[in-house]
C-alpha positions as YAML, in Angstrom:
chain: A
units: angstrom
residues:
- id: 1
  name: UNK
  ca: [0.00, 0.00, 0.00]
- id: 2
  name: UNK
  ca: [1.18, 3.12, -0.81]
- id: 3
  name: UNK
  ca: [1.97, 5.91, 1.79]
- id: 4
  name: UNK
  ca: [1.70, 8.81, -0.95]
- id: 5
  name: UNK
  ca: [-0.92, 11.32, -1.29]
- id: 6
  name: UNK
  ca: [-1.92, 14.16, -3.24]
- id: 7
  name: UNK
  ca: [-2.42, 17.47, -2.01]
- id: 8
  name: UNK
  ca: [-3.28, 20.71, -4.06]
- id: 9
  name: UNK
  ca: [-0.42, 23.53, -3.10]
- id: 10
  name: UNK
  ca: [-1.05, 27.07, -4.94]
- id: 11
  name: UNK
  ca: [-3.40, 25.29, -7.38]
- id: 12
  name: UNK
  ca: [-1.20, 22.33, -8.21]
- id: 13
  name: UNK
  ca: [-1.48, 18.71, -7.34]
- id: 14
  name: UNK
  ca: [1.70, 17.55, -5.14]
- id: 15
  name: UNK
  ca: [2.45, 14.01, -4.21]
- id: 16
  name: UNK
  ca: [3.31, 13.75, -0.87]
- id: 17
  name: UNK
  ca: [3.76, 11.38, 1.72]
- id: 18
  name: UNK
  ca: [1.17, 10.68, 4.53]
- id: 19
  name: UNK
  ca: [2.65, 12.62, 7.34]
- id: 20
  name: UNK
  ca: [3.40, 15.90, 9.28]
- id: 21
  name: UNK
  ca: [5.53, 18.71, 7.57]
- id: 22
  name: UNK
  ca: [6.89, 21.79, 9.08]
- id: 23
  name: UNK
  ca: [6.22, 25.12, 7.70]
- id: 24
  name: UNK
  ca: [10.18, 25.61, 6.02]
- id: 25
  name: UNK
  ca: [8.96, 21.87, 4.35]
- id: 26
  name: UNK
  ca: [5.78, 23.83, 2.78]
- id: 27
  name: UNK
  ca: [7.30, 26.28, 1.79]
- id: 28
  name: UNK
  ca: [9.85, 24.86, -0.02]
- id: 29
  name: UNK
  ca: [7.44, 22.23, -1.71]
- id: 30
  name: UNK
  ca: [5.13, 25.62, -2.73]
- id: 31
  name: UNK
  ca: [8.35, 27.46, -3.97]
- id: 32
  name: UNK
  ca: [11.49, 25.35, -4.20]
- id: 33
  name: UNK
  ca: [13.38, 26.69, -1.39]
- id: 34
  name: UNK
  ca: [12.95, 28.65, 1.75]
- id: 35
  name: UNK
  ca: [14.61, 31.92, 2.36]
- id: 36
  name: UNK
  ca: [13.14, 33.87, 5.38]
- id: 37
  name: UNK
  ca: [15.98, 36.75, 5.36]
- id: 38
  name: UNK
  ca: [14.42, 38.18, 2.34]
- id: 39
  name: UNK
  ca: [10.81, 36.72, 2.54]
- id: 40
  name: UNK
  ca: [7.89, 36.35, 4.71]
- id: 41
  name: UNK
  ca: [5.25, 33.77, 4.36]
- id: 42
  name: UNK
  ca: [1.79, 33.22, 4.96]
- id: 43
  name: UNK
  ca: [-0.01, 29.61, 4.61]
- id: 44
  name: UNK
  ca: [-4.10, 28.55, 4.97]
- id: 45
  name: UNK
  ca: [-5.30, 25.23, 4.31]
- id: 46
  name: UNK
  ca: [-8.90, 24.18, 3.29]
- id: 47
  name: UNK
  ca: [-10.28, 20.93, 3.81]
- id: 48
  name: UNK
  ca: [-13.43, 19.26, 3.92]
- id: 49
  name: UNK
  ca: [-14.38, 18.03, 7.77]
- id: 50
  name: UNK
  ca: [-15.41, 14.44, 7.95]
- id: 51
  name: UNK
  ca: [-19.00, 16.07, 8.06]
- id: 52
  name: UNK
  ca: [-18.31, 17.90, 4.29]
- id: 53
  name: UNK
  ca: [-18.25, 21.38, 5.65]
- id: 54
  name: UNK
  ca: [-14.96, 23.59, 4.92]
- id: 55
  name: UNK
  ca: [-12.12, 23.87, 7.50]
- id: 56
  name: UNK
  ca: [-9.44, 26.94, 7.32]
- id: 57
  name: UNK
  ca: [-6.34, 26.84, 9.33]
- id: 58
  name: UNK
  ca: [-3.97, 29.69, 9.30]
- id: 59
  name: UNK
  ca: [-0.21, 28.87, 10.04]
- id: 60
  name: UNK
  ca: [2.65, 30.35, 11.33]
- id: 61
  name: UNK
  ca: [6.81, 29.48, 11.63]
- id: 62
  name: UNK
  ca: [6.96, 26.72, 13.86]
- id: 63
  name: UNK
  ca: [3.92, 24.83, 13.23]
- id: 64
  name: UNK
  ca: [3.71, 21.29, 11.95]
- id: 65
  name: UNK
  ca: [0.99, 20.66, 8.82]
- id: 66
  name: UNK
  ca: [-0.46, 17.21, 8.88]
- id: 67
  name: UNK
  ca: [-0.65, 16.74, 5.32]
- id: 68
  name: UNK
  ca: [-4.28, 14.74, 4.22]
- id: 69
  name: UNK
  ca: [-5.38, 13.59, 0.91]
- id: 70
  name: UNK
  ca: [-7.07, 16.28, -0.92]
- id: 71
  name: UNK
  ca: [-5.84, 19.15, 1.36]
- id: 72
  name: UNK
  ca: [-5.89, 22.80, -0.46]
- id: 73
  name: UNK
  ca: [-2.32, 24.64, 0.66]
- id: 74
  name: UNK
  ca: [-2.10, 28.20, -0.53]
- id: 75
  name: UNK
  ca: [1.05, 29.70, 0.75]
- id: 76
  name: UNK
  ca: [1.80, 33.82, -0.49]
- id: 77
  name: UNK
  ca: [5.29, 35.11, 0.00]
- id: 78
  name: UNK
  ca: [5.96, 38.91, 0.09]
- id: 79
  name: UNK
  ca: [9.78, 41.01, 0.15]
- id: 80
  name: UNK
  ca: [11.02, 41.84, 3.11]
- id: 81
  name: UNK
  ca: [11.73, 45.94, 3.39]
...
């Protein structure tokens, strides 16, 4: 059985495997690489509830993303001034 899974980041599917990622991990699947000297970064994910309604998270540096089948990542990076 496979432990792979596909999750949507910025509008494209992404094969990952079934597990937690950090936020640097994310990123760098969203962008290619992480660079937070010259970036920020924001992340929300969308999924459907066992009960079909939408659930938003917001996260932050630090937290750990349990990646699920069918999960919607949008992560936004902006320059740093």
């Amino acid at each position: 059985m496979s432990n792979l899974i596909t999750v949507i980041i910025n509008g494209q599917p992404v094969e990952v495997e079934k597990r937690s990622y950090s936020f640097q991990e994310v990123i760098t699947l969203a962008f290619g690489s992480y660079n937070d000297s010259q970036k920020s970064y924001t992340m929300v994910s969308t999924r459907k509830n066992d009960d079909g309604e939408k659930h938003k998270i917001s996260y932050s540096l630090g937290d750990q993303i349990k990646m699920k089948d069918g999960m919607r990542i949008n992560v936004d990076s902006t320059n740093r001034s």
